[in-house]
C-alpha positions in Angstrom: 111.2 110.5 122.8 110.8 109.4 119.0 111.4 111.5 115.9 110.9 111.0 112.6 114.1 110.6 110.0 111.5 110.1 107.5 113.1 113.4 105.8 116.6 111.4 106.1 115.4 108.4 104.3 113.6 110.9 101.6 116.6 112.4 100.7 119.2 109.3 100.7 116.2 108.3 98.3 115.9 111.3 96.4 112.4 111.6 97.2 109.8 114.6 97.2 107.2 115.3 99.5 104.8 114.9 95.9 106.9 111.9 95.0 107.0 109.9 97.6 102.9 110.7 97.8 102.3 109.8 95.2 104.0 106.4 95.2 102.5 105.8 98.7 99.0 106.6 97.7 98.6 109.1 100.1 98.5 112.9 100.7 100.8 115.6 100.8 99.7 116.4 103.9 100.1 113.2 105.3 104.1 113.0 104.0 104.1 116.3 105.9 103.2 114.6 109.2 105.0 112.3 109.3 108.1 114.3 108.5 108.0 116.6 111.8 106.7 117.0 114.6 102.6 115.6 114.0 104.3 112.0 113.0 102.2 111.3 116.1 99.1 111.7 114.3 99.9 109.4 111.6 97.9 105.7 112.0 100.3 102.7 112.7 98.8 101.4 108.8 100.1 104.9 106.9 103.4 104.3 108.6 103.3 100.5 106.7 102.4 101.9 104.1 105.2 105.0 103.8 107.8 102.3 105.5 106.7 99.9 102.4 107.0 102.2 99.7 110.5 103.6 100.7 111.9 99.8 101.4 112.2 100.0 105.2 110.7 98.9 108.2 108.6 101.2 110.3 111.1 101.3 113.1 113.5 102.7 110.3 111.5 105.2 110.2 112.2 106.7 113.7 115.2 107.3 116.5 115.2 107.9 119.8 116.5 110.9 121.5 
């Protein structure tokens, strides 16, 4: 199973759930997702996006259990 370190990356970054939204051009809500456990419902394109704007890759932006 996959989950999200998105948090992990937000806070080596010093990122807000409003910063990093902002940056990203997306919601709150969205950020949200993608943090827990609805990462599923994010679209393969928001998690380019989010992956962009921190300077990762998308696969960064999970681990496996």
């Amino acid at each position: 199973m996959l989950t999200s370190k998105l948090t992990e990356i937000m806070d080596d970054k010093g990122l807000t759930v409003l910063a990093l939204a902002d940056k990203a051009g997306i919601s709150t809500r969205t950020v949200m997702r993608a943090r827990g456990q609805m990462v599923g419902r994010c679209t393969l394109d928001t998690l380019v996006t989010v992956a962009t704007t921190l300077g990762v890759g998308v696969k960064d932006l999970f681990e496996e259990e």
